[in-house]
C-alpha positions in Angstrom: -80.3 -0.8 -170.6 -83.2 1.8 -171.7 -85.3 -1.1 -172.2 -84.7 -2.5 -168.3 -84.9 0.8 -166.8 -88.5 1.5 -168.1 -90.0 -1.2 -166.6 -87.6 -0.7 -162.9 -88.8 2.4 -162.4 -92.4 1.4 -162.3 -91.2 -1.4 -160.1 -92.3 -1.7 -156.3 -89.8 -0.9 -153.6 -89.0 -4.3 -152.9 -88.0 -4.5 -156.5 -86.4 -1.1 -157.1 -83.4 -2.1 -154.2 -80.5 -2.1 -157.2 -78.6 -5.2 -156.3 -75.5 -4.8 -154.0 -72.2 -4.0 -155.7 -69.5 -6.4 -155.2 -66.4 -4.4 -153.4 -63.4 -3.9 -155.3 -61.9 -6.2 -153.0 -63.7 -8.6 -150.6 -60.8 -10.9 -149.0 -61.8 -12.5 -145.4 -59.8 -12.6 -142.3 -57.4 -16.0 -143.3 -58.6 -16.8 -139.5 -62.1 -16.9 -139.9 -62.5 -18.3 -144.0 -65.8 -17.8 -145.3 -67.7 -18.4 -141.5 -69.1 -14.9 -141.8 -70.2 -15.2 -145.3 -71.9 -19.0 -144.4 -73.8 -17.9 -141.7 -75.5 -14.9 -143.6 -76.4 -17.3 -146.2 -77.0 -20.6 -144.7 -80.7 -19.4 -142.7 -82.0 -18.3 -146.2 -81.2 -21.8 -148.5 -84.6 -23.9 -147.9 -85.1 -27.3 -148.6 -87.8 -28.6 -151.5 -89.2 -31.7 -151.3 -92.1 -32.3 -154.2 -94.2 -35.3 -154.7 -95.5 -36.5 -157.6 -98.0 -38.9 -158.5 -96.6 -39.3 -161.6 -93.2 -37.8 -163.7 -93.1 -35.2 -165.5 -93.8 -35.3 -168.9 -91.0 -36.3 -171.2 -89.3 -33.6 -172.7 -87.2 -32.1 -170.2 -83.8 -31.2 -171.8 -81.6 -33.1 -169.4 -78.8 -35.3 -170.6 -75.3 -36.3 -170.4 -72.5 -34.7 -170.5 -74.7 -31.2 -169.3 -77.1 -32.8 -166.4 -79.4 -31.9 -163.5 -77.8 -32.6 -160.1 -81.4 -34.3 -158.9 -82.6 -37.0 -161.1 -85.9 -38.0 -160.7 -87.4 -40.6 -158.5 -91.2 -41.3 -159.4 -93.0 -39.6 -156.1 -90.7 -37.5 -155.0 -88.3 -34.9 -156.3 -85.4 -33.1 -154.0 -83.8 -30.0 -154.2 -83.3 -26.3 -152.6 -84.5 -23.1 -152.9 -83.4 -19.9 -151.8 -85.7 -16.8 -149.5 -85.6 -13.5 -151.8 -87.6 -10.7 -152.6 -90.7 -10.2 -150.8 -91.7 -12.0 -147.4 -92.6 -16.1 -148.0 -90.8 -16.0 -151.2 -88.7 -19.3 -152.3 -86.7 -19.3 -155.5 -85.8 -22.9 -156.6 -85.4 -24.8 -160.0 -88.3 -25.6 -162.0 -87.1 -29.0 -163.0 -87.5 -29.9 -159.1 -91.1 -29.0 -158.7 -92.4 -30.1 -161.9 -95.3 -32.2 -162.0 -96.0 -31.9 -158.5 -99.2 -32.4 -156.4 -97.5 -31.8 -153.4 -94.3 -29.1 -152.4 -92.7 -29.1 -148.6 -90.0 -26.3 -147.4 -88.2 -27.7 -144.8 -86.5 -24.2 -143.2 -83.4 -23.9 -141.6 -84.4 -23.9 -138.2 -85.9 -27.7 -139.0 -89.7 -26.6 -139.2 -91.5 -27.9 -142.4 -94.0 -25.9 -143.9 -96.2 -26.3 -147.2 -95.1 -24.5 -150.1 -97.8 -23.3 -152.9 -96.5 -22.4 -156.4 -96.8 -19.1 -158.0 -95.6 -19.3 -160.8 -93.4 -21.3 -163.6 -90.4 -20.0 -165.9 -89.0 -23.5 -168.1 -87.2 -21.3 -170.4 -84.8 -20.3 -167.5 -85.8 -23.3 -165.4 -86.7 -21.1 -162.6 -89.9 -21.4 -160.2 -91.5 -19.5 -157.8 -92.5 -20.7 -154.4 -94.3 -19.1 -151.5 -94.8 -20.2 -147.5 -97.0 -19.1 -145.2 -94.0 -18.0 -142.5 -93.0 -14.3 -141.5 -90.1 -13.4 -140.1 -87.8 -15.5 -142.4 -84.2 -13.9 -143.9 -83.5 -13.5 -147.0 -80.4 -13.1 -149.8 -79.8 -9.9 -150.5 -79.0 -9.8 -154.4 -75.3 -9.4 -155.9 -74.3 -7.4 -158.8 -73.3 -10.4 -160.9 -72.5 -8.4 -163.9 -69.2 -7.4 -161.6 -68.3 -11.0 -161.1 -65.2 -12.5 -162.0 -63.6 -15.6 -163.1 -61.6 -16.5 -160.2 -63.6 -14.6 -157.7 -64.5 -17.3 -154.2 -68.1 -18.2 -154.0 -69.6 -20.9 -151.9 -72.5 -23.5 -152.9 -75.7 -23.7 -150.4 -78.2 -26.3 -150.8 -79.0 -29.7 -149.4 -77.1 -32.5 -150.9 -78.4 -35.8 -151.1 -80.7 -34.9 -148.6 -78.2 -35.2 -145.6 -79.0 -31.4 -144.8 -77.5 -28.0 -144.8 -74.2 -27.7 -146.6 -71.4 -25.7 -147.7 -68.8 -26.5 -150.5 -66.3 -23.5 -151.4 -65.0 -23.0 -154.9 -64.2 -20.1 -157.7 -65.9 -18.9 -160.6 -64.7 -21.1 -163.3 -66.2 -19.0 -166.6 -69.3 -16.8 -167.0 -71.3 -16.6 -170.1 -72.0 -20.2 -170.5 -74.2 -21.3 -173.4 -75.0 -23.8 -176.2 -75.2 -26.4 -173.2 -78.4 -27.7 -174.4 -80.0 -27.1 -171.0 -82.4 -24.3 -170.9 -83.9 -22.2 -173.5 -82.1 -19.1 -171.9 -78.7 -19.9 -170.9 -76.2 -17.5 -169.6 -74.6 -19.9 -166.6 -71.7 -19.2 -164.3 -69.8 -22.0 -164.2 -68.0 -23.0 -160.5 -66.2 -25.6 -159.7 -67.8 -25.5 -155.8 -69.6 -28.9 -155.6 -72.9 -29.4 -157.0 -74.6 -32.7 -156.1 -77.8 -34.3 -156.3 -80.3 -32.0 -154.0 -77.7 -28.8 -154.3 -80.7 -27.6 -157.8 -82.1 -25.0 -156.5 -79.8 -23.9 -154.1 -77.6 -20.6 -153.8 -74.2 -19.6 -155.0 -72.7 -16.6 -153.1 -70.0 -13.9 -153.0 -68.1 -13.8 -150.0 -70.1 -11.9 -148.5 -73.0 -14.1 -148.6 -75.6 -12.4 -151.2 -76.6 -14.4 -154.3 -74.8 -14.3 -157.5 -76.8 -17.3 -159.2 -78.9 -20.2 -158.3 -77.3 -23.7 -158.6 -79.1 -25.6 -161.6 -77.0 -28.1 -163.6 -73.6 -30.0 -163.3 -71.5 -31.5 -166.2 -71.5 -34.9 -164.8 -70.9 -38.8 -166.5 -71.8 -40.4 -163.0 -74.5 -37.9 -161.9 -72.0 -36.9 -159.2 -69.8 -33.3 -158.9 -67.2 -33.3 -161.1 -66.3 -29.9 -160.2 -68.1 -28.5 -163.0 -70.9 -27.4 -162.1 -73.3 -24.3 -163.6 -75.4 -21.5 -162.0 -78.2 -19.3 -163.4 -77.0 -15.6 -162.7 -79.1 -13.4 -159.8 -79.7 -10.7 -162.7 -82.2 -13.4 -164.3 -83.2 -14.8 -161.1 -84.5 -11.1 -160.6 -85.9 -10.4 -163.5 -88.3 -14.3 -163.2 -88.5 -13.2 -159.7 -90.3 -9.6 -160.4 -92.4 -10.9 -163.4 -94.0 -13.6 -161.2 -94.6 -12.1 -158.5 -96.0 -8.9 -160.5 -97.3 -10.5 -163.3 -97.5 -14.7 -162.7 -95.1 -15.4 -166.0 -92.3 -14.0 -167.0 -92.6 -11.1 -169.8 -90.2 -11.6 -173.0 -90.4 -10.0 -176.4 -90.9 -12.8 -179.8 -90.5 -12.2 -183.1 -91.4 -16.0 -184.3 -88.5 -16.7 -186.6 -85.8 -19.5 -186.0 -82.4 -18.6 -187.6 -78.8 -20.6 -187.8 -75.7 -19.3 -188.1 -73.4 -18.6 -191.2 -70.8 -21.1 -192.1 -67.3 -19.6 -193.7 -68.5 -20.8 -197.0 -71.7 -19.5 -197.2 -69.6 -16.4 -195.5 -67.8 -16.2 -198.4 -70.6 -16.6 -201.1 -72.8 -13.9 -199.4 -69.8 -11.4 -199.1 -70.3 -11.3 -195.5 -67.5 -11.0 -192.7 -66.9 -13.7 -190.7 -69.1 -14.4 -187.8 -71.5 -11.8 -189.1 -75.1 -12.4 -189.6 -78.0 -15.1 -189.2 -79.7 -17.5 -191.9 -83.6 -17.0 -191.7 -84.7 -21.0 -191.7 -88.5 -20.5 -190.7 -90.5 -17.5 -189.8 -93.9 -18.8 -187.9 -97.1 -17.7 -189.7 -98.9 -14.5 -188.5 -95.2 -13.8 -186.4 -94.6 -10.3 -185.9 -91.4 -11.1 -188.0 -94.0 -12.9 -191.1 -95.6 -9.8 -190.7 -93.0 -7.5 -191.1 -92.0 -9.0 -194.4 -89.2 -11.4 -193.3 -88.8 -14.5 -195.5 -87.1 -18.1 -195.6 -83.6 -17.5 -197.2 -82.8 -14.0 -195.9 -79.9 -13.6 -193.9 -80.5 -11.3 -190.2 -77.6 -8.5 -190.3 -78.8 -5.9 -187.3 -81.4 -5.6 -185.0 -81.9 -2.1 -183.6 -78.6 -1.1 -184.8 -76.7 -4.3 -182.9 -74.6 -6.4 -185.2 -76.1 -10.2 -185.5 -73.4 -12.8 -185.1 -75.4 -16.0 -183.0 -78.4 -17.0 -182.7 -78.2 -17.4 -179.0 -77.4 -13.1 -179.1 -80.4 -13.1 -181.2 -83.1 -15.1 -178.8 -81.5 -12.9 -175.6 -81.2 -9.8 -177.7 -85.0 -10.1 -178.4 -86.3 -11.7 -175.2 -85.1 -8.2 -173.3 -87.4 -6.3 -176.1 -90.9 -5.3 -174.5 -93.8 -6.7 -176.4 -95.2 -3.4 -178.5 -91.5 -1.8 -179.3 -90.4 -1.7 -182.3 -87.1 -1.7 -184.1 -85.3 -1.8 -187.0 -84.2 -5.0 -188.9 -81.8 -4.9 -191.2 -81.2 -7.9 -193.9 -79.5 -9.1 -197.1 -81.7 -10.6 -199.3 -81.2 -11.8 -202.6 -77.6 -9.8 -202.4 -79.2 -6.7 -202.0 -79.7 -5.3 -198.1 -83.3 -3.5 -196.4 -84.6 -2.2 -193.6 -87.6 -4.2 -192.0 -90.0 -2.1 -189.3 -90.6 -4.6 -187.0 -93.2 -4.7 -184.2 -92.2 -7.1 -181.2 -94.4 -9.4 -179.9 -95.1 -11.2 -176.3 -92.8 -14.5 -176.0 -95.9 -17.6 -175.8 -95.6 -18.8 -172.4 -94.2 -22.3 -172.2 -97.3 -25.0 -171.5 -97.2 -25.9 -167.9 -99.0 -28.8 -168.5 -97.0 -32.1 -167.1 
């Protein structure tokens, strides 16, 4: 939290708004269902047309069971995108404006405006658009970190292309990972309806601020199966912030790719279950090559938090900014050290389609 606080308070004021809490207890008038919450939301969700003259370039981590709502026509890709943050500003999916020459916002209201791009995040699968219209509302951000499984939330997007809609649902399970989707994965996972031109789009509290933006359903047909998952509005921020500020998104890299333990090997290396990482590359020149780390060692701690997955791992060091250091701890050869380490800059994904 130390970490996120040093770079918030140098943050501008559109930024330094702390998202709104959720309230300990946020149930409608039965009379009037989520109408209130809709119409705060609905006048924000854009939709995102992008053409392409040609499709993006393979690659794209998008397959059965876990799979994008919109899949892509060559020409033309549709989705949403929500109004956030500072004035013109469109949040949608970066898997719906890939490769394109070309991006239309059709607003609420019906008008249709050009969109250009600002900036790119694959890892989360988050882009940033921005339109050349004032006056425009925008989702206020929701604490997500107060979410709760079983908590109401509605999808907004534009399904299929037949326009503005609402599907109602609850929060299934937060903390998804290991679906294979993005590099960064920490999904709420709804059971509101997600369909083909909903990517991009916003998932609300009852009160209509954002909690996530809709990104990927588990689907065998391509259609809602009521499983659908959300990236949270505490990394929509974050991507939000660094693009506009900076035009990519600032994450800390070490450069080494480590598995998890097995209960054998467990057992072998003396090592509690579920506890530490097996070192399977460490890139050339890394900051982790350079701090001494090797093929064959096994991660225990970094800063002083216990290494159990290597998803906790990529987060963990993602949120370090580039030019910290910490302390890495390791078993190697069955005896354990302490490695200074020096984080790097995460490469930014190539953009080229």
């Amino acid at each position: 939290m130390g970490m996120l606080l040093a770079w918030h308070a140098v943050a501008p004021a559109w930024w330094r708004a702390a998202p709104a809490p959720l309230p300990a207890a946020s149930v409608p008038d039965a009379t009037a269902g989520y109408r209130q919450a809709a119409a705060l939301a609905i006048p924000a969700v854009v939709s995102v047309t992008a053409e392409r003259l040609r499709l993006p370039r393979a690659g794209q981590r998008s397959s059965a069971p876990s799979q994008r709502p919109d899949a892509l026509r060559p020409g033309i890709g549709l989705g949403s995108g929500v109004l956030v943050g500072p004035p013109g500003c469109v949040l949608t999916n970066d898997h719906v404006i890939a490769g394109a020459q070309h991006i239309e916002v059709r607003l609420a209201d019906g008008r249709s405006v050009r969109a250009r791009l600002v900036g790119r995040d694959p890892d989360s699968d988050l882009a940033l658009l921005r339109i050349a219209v004032t006056g425009l509302p925008r989702l206020e951000f929701a604490d997500d970190r107060q979410a709760r499984v079983g908590d109401v939330v509605l999808a907004i997007g534009f399904p299929f292309g037949v326009g503005s809609t609402v599907t109602q649902g609850v929060i299934s399970a937060l903390d998804r990972h290991h679906l294979g989707i993005n590099t960064f994965e920490d999904f709420i996972q709804t059971d509101a309806a997600i369909n083909p031109g909903n990517s991009g789009g916003a998932l609300v509290d009852t009160n209509g601020r954002l909690l996530g933006i809709n990104s990927a359903i588990y689907s065998r047909s391509g259609g809602s199966l009521g499983i659908g998952f959300a990236i949270p509005a505490s990394t929509a921020r974050k991507v939000l912030h660094d693009l506009v500020e900076h035009g990519a998104v600032l994450r800390g890299w070490i450069g080494v790719q480590a598995g998890d333990i097995d209960a054998r090997l467990a057992r072998r290396l003396r090592l509690s279950p579920r506890h530490g990482l097996l070192v399977d590359a460490v890139v050339p020149r890394s900051p982790a090559a350079r701090a001494g780390l090797q093929r064959g060692d096994v991660l225990l701690e970094l800063a002083g938090t216990p290494l159990r997955d290597g998803d906790e791992l990529l987060r963990q060091v993602a949120a370090m900014p580039a030019g910290s250091e910490a302390r890495l701890r390791i078993l190697r050869a069955g005896h354990e050290r302490s490695l200074a380490l020096r984080v790097g800059r995460r490469p930014v994904p190539s953009q080229v389609d």
